[in-house]
PDB file with one MODEL, atoms N, CA, C and O in Angstrom:
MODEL        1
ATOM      1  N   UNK A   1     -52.356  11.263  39.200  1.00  0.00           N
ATOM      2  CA  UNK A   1     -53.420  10.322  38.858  1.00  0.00           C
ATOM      3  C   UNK A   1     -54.023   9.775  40.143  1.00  0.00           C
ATOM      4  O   UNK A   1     -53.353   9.768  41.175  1.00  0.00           O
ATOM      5  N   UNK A   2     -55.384   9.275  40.105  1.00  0.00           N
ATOM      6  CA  UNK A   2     -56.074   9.149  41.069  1.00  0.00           C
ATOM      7  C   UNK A   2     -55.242   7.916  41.267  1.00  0.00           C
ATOM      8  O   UNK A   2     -54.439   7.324  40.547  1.00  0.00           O
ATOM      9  N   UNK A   3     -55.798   7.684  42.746  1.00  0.00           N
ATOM     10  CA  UNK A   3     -55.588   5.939  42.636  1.00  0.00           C
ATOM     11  C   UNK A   3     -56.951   5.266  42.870  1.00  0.00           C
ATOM     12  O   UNK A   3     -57.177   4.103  42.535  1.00  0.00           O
ATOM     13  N   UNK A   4     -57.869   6.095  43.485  1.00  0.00           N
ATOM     14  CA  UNK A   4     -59.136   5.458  42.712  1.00  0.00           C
ATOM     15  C   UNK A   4     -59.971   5.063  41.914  1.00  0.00           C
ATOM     16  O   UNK A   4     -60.403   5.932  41.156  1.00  0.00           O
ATOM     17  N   UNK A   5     -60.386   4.005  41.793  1.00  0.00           N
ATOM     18  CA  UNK A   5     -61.252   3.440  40.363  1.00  0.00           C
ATOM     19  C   UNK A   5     -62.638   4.570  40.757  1.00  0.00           C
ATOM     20  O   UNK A   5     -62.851   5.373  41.665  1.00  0.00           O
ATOM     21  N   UNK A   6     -63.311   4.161  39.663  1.00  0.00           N
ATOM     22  CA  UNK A   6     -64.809   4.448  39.312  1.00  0.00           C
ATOM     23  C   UNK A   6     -65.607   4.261  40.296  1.00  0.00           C
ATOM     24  O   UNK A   6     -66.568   4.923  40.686  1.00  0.00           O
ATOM     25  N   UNK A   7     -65.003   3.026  40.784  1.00  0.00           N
ATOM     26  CA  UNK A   7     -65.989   2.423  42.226  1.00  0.00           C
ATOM     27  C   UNK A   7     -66.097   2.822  43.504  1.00  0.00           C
ATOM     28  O   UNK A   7     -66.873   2.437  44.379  1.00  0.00           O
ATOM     29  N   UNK A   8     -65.046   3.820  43.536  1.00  0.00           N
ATOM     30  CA  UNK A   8     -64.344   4.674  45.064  1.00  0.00           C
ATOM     31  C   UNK A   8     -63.478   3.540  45.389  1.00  0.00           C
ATOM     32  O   UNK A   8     -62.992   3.915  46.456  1.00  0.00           O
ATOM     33  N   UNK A   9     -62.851   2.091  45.076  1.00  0.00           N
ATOM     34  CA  UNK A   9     -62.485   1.737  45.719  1.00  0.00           C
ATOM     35  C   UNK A   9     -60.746   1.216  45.339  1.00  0.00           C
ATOM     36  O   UNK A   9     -60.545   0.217  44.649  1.00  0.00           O
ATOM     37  N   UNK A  10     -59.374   2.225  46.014  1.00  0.00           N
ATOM     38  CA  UNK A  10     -58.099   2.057  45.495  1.00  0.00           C
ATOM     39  C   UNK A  10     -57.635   0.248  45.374  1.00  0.00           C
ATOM     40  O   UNK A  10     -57.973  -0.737  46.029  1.00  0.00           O
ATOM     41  N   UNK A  11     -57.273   0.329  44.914  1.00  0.00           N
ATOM     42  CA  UNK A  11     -56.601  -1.016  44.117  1.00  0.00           C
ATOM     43  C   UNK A  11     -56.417  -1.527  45.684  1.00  0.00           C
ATOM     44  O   UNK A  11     -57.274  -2.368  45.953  1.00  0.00           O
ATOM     45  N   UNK A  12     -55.553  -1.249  46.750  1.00  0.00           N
ATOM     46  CA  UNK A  12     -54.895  -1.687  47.568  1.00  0.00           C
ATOM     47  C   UNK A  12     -56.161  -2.309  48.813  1.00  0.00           C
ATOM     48  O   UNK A  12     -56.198  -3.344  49.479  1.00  0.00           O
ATOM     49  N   UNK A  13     -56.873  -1.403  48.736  1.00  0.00           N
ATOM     50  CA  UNK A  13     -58.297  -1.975  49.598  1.00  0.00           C
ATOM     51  C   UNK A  13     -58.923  -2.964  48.755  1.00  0.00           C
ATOM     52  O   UNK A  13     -59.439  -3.893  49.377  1.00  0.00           O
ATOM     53  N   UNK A  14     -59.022  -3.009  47.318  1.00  0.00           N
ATOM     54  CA  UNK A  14     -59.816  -4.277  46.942  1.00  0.00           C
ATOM     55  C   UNK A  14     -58.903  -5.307  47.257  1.00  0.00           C
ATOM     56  O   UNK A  14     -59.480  -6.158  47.934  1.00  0.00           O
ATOM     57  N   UNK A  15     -57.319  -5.680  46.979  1.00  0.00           N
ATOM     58  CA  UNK A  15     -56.950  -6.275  47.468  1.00  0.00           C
ATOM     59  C   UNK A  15     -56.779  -7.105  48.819  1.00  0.00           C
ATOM     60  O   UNK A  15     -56.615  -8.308  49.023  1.00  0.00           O
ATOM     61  N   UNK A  16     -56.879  -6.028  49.644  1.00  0.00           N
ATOM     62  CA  UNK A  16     -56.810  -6.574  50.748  1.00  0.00           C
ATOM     63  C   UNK A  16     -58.347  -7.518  51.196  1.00  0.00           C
ATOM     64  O   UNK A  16     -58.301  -8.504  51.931  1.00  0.00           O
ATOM     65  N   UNK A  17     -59.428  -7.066  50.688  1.00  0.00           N
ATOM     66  CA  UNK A  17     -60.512  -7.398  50.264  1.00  0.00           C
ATOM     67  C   UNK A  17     -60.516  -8.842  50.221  1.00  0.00           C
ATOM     68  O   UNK A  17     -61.046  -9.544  51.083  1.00  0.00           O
ATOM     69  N   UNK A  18     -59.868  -9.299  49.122  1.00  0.00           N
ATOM     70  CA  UNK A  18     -59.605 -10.056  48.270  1.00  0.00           C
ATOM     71  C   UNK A  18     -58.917 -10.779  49.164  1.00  0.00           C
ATOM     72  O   UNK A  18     -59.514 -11.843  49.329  1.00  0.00           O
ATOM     73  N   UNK A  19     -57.865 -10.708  49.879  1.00  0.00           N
ATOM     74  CA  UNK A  19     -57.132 -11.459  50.836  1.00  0.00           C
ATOM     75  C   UNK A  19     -57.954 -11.699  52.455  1.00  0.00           C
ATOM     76  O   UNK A  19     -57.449 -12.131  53.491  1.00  0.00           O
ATOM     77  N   UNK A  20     -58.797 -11.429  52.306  1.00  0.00           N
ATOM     78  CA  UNK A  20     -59.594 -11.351  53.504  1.00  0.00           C
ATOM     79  C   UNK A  20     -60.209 -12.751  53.327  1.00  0.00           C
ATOM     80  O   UNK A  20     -60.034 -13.788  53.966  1.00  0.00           O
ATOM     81  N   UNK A  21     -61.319 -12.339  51.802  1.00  0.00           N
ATOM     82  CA  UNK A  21     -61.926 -13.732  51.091  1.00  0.00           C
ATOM     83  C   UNK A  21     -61.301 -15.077  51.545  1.00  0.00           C
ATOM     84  O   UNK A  21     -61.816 -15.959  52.232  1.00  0.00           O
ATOM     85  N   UNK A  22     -59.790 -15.004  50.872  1.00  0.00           N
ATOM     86  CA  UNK A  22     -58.964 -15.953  50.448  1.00  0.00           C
ATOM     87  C   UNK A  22     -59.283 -16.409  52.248  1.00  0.00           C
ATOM     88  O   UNK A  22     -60.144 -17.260  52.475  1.00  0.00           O
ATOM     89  N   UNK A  23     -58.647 -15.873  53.207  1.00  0.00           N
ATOM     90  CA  UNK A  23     -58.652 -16.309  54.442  1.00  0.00           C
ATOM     91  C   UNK A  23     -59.460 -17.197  54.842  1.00  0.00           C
ATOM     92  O   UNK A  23     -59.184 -18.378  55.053  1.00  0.00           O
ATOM     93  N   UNK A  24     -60.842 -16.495  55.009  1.00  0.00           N
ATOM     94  CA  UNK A  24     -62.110 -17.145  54.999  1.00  0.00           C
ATOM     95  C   UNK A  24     -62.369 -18.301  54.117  1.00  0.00           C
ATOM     96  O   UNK A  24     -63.063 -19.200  54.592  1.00  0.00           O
ATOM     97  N   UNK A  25     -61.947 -18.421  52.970  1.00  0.00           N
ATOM     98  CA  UNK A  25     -62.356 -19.840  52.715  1.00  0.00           C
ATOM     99  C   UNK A  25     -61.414 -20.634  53.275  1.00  0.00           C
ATOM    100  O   UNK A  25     -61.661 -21.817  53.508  1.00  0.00           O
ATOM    101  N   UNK A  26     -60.376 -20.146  53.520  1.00  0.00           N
ATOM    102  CA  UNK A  26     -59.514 -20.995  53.663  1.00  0.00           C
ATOM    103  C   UNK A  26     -59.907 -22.150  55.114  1.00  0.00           C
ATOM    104  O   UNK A  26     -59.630 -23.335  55.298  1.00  0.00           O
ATOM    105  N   UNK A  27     -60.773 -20.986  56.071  1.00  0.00           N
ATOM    106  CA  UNK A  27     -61.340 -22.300  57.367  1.00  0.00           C
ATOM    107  C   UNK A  27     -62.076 -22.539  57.280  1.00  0.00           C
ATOM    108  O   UNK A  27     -63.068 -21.855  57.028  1.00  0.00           O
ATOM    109  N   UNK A  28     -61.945 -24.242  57.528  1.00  0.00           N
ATOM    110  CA  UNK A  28     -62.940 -24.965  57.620  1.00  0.00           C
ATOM    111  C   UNK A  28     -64.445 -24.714  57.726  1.00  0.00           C
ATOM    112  O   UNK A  28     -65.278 -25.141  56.926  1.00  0.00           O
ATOM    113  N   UNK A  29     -64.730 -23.858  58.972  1.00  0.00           N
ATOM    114  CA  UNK A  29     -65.708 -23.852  59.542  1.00  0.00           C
ATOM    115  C   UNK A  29     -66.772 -23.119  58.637  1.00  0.00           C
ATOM    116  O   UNK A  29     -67.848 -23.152  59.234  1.00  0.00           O
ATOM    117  N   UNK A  30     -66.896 -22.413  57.319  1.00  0.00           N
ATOM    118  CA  UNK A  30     -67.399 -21.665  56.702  1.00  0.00           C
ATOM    119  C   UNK A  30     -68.319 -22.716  55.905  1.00  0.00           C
ATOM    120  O   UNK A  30     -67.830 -23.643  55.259  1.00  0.00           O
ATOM    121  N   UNK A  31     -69.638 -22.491  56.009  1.00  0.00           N
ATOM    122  CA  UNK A  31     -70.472 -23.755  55.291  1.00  0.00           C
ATOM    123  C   UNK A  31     -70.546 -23.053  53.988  1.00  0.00           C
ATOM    124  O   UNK A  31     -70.324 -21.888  53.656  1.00  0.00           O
ATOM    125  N   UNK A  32     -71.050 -24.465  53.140  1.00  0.00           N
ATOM    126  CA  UNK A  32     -70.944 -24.349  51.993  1.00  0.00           C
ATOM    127  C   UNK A  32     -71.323 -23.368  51.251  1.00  0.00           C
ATOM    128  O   UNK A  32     -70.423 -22.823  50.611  1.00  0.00           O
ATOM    129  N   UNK A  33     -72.947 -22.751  51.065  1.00  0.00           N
ATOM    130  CA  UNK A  33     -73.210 -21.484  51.036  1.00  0.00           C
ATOM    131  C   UNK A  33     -72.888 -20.167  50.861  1.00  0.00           C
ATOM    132  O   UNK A  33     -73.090 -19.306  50.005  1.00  0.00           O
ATOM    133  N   UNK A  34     -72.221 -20.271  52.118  1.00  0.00           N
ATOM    134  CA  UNK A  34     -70.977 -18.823  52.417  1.00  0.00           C
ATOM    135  C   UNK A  34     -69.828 -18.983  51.347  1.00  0.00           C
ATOM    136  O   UNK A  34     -69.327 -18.021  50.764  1.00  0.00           O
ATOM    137  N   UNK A  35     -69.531 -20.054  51.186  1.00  0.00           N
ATOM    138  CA  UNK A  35     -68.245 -20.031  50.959  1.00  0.00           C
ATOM    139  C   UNK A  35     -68.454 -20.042  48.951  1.00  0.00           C
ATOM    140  O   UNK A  35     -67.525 -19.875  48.161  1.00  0.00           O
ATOM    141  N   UNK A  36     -69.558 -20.226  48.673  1.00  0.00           N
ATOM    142  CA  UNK A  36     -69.799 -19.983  47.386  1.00  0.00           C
ATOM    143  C   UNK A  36     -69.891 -18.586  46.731  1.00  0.00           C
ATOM    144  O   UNK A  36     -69.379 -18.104  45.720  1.00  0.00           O
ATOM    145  N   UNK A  37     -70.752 -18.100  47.700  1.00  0.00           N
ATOM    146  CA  UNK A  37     -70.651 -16.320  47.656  1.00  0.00           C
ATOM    147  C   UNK A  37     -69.329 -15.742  47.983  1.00  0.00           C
ATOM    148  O   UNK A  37     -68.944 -14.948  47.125  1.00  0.00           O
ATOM    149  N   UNK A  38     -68.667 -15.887  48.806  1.00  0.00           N
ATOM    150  CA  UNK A  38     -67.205 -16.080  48.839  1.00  0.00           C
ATOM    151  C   UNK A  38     -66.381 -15.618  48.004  1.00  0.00           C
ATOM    152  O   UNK A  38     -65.701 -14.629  47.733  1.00  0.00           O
ATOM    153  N   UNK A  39     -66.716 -16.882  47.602  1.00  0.00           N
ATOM    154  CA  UNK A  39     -65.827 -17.272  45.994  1.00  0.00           C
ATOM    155  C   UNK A  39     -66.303 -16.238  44.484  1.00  0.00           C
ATOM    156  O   UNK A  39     -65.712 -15.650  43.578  1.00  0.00           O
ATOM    157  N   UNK A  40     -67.594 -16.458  44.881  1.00  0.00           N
ATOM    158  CA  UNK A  40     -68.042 -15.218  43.848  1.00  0.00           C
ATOM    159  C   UNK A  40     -67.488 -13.959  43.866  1.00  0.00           C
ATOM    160  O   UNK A  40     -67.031 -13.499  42.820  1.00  0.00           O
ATOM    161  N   UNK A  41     -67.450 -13.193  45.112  1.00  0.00           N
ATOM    162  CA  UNK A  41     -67.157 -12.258  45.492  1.00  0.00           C
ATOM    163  C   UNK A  41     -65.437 -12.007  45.309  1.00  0.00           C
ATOM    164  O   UNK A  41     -64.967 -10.879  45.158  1.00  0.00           O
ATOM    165  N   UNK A  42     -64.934 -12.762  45.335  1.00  0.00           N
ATOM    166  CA  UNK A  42     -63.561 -13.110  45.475  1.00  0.00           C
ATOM    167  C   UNK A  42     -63.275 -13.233  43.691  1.00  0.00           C
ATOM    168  O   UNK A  42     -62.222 -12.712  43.325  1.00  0.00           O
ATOM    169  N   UNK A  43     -63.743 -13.583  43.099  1.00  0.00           N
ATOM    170  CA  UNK A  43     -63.624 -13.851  41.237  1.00  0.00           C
ATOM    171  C   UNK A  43     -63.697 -12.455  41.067  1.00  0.00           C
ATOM    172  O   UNK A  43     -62.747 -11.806  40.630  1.00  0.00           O
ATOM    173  N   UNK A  44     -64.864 -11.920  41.416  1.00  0.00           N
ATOM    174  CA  UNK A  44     -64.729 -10.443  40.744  1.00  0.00           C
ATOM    175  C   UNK A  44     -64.028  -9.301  41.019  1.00  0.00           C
ATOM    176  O   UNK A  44     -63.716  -8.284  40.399  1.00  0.00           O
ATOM    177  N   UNK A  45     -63.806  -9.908  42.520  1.00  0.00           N
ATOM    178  CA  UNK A  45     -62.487  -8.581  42.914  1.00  0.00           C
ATOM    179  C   UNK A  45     -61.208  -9.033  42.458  1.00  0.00           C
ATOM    180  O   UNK A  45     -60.412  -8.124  42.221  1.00  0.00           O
ATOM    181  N   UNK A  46     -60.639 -10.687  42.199  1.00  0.00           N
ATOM    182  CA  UNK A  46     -59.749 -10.495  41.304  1.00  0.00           C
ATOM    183  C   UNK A  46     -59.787 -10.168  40.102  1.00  0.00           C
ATOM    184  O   UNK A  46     -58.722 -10.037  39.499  1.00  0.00           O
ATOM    185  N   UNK A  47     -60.870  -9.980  39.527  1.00  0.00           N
ATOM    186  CA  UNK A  47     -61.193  -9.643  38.062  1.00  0.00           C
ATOM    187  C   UNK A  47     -61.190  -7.946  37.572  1.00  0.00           C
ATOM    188  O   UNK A  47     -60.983  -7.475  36.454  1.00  0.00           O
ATOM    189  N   UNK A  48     -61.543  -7.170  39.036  1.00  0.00           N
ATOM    190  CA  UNK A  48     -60.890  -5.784  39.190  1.00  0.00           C
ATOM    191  C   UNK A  48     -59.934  -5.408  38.958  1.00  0.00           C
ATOM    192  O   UNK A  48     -59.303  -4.786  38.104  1.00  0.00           O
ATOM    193  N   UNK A  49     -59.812  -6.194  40.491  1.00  0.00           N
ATOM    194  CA  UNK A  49     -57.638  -6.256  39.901  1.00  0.00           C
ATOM    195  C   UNK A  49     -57.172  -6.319  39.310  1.00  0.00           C
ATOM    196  O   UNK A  49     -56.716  -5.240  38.931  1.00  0.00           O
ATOM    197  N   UNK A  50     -56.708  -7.607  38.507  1.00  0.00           N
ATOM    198  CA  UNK A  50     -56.331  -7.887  37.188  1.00  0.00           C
ATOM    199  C   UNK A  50     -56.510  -6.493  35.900  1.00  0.00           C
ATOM    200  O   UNK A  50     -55.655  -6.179  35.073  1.00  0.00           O
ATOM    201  N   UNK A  51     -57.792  -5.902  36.076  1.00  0.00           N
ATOM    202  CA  UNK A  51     -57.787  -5.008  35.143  1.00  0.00           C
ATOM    203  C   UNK A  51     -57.017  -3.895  35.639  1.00  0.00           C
ATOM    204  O   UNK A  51     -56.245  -3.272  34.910  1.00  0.00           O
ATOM    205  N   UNK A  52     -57.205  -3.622  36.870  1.00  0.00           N
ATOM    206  CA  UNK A  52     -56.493  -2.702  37.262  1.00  0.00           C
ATOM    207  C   UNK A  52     -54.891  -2.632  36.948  1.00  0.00           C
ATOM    208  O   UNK A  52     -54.341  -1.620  36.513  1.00  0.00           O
ATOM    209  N   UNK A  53     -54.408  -3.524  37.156  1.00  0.00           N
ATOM    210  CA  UNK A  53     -53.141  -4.108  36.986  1.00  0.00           C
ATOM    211  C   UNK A  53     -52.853  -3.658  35.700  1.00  0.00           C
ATOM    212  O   UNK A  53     -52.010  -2.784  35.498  1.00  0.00           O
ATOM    213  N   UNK A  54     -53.603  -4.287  34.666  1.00  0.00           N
ATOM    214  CA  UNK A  54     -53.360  -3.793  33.120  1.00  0.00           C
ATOM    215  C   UNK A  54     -53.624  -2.702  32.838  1.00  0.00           C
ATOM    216  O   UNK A  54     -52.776  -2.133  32.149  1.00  0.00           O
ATOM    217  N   UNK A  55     -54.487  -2.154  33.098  1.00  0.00           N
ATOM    218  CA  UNK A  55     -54.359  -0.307  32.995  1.00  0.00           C
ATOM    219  C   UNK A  55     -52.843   0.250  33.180  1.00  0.00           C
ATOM    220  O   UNK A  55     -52.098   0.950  32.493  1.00  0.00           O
ATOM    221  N   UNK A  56     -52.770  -0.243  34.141  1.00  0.00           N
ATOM    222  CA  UNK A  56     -51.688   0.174  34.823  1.00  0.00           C
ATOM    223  C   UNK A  56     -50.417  -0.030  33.998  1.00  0.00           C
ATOM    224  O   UNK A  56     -49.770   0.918  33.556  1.00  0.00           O
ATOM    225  N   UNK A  57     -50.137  -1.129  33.838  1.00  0.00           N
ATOM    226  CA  UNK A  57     -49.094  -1.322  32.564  1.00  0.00           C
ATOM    227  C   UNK A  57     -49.243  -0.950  31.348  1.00  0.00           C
ATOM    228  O   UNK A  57     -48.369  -0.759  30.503  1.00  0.00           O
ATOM    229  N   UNK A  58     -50.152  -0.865  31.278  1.00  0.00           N
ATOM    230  CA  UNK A  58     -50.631  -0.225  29.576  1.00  0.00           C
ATOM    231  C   UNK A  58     -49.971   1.070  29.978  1.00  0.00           C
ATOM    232  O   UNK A  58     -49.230   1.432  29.064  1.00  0.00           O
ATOM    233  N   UNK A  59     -49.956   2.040  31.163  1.00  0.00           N
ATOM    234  CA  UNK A  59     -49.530   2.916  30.758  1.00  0.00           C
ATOM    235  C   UNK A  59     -48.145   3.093  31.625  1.00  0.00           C
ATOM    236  O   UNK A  59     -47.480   4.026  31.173  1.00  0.00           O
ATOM    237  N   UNK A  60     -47.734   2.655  32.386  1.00  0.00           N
ATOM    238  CA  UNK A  60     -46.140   2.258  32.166  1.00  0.00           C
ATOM    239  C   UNK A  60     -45.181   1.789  30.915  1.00  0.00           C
ATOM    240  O   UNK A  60     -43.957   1.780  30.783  1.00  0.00           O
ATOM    241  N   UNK A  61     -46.437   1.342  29.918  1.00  0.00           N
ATOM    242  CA  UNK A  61     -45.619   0.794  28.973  1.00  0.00           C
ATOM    243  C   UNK A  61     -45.574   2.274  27.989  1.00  0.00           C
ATOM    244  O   UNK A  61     -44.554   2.735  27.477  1.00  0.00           O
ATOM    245  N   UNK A  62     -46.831   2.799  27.900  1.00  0.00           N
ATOM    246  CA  UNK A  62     -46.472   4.156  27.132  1.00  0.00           C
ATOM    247  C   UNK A  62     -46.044   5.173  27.412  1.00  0.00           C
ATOM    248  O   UNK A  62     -46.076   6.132  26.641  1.00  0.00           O
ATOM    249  N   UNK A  63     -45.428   5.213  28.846  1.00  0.00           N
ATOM    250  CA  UNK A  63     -44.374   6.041  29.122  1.00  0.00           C
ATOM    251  C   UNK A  63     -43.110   5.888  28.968  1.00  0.00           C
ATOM    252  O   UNK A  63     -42.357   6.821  28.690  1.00  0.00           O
ATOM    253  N   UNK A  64     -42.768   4.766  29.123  1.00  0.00           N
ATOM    254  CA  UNK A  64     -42.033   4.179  28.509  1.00  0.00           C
ATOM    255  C   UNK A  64     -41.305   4.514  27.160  1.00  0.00           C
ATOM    256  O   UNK A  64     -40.323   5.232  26.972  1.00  0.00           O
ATOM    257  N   UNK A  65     -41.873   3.974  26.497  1.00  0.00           N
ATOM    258  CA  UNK A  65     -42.229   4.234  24.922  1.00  0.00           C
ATOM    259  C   UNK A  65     -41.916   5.943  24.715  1.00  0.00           C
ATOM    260  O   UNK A  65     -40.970   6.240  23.986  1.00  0.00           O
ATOM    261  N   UNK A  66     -42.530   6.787  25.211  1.00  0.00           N
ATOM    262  CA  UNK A  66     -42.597   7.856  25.314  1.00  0.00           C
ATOM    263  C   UNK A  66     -41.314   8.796  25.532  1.00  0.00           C
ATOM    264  O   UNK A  66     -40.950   9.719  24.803  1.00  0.00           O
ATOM    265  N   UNK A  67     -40.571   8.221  27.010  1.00  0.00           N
ATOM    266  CA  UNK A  67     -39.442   7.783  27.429  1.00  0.00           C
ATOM    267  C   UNK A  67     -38.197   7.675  26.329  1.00  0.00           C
ATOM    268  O   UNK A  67     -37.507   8.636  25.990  1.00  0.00           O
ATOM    269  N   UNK A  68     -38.113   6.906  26.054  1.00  0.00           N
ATOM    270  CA  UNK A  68     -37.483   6.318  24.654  1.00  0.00           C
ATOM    271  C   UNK A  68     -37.023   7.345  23.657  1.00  0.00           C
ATOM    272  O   UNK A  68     -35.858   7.736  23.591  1.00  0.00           O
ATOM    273  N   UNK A  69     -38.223   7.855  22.710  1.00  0.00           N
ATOM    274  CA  UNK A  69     -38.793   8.622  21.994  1.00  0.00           C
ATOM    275  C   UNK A  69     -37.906   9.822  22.526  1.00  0.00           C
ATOM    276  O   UNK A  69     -37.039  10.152  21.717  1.00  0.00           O
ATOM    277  N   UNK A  70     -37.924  10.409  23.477  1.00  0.00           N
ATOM    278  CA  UNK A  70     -37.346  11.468  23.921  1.00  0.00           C
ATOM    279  C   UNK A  70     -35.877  11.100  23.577  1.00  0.00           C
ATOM    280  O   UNK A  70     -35.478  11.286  22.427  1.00  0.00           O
ATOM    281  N   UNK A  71     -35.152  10.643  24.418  1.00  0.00           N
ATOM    282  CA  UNK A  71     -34.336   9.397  24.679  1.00  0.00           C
ATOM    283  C   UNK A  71     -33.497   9.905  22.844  1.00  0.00           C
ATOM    284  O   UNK A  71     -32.766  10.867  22.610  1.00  0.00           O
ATOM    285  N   UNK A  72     -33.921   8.980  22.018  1.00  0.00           N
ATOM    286  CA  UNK A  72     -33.692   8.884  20.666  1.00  0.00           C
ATOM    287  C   UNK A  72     -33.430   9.837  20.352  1.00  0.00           C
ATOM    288  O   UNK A  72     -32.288  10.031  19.936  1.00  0.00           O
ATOM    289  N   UNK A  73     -34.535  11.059  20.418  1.00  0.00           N
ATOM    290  CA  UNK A  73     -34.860  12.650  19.965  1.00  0.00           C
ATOM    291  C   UNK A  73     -33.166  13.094  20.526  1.00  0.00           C
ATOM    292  O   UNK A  73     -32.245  13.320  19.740  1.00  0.00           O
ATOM    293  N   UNK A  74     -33.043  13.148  22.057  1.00  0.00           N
ATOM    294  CA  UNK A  74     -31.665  13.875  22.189  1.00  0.00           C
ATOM    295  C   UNK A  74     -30.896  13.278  21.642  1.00  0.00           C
ATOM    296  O   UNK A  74     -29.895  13.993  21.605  1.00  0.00           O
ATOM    297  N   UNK A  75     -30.623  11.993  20.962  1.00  0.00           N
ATOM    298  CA  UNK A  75     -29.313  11.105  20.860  1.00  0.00           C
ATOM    299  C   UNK A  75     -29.109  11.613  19.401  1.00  0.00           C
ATOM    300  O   UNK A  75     -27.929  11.693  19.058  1.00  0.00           O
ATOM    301  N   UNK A  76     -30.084  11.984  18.444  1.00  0.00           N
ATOM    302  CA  UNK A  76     -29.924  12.609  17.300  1.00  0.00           C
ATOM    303  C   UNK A  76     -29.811  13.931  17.174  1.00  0.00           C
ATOM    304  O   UNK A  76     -29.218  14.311  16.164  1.00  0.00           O
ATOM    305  N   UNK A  77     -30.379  15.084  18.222  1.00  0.00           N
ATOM    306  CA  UNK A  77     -29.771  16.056  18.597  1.00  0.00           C
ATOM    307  C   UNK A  77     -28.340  16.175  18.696  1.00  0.00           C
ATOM    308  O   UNK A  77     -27.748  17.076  18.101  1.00  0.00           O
ATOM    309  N   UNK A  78     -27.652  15.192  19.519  1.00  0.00           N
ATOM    310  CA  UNK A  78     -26.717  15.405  19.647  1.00  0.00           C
ATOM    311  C   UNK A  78     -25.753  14.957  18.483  1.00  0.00           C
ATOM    312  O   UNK A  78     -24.551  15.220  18.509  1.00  0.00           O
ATOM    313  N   UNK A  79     -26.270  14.369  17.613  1.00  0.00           N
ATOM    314  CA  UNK A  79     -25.428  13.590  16.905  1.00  0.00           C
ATOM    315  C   UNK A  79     -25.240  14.248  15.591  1.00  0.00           C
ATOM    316  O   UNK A  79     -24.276  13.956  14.882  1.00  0.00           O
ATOM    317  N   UNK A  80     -26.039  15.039  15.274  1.00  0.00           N
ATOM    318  CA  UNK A  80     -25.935  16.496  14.144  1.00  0.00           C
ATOM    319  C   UNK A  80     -25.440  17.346  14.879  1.00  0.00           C
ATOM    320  O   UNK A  80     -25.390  18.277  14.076  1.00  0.00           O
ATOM    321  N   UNK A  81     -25.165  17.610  15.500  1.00  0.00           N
ATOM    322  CA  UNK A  81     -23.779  18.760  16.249  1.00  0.00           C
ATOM    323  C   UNK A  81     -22.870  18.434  15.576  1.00  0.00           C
ATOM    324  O   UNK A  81     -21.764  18.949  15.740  1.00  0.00           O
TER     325      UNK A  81
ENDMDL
END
């Protein structure tokens, strides 16, 4: 599986992205302005993320599941022997 989104851009670069933001607001010296776009910019790349994240478990969880399923399948295989 890729690890790129749609956007070209892997989870781990928007993050860091995202932690760059966080930095920058974090000093002082950034006038108000900037630091609104910032913040904008910073909402939607956690809002990437976040989805990204859940994709992501959505399908950890159905492998999982999947996992299991198998799992069960041999345990009743074996259990009609």
């Amino acid at each position: 599986m890729s690890e790129k989104k749609k956007d070209g851009e892997r989870f781990e670069d928007q993050l860091a992205k995202l932690e760059d933001i966080v930095a920058r607001l974090e000093d002082e010296s950034v006038g108000l302005e900037e630091a609104l776009g910032l913040f904008e910019n910073g909402m939607d790349l956690a809002k990437k993320c976040r989805g990204r994240l859940e994709e992501v478990e959505q399908r950890v969880s159905q492998l999982l599941e999947s996992d299991a399923e198998v799992v069960i399948a041999d345990n009743e295989d074996e259990d009609a022997e």
